[in-house]
C-alpha positions in Angstrom: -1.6 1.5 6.3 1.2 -0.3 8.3 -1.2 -3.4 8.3 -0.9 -3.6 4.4 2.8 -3.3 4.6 3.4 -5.8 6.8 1.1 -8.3 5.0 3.2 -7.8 1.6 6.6 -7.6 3.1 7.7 -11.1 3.3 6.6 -11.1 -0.3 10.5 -10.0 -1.8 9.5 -9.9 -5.3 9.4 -7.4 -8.2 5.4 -8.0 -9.0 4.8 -7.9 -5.3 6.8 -4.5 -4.9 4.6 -3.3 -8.3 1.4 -4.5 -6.6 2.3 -2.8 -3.2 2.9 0.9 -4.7 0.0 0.7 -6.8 -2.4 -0.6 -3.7 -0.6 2.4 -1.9 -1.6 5.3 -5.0 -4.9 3.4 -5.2 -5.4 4.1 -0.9 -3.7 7.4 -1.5 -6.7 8.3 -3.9 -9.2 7.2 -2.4 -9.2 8.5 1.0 -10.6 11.4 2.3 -8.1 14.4 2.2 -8.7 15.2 6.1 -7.7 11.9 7.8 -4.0 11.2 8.3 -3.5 7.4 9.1 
């Protein structure tokens, strides 16, 4: 997941920072419970 938060952290901006937590939930529930990345 390090890849996504490098490619939105030059992005300083409240929608960005929205965008980024919900892409992160949206990840969060969709992978399968056994892999740690």
């Amino acid at each position: 997941m390090f890849y996504i938060a490098a490619a939105y952290k030059p992005a300083a901006d409240p929608r960005a920072e929205r965008q980024f937590s919900f892409i992160i939930r949206a990840i969060e529930a969709l992978k399968p419970r056994g892999i740690q990345h």
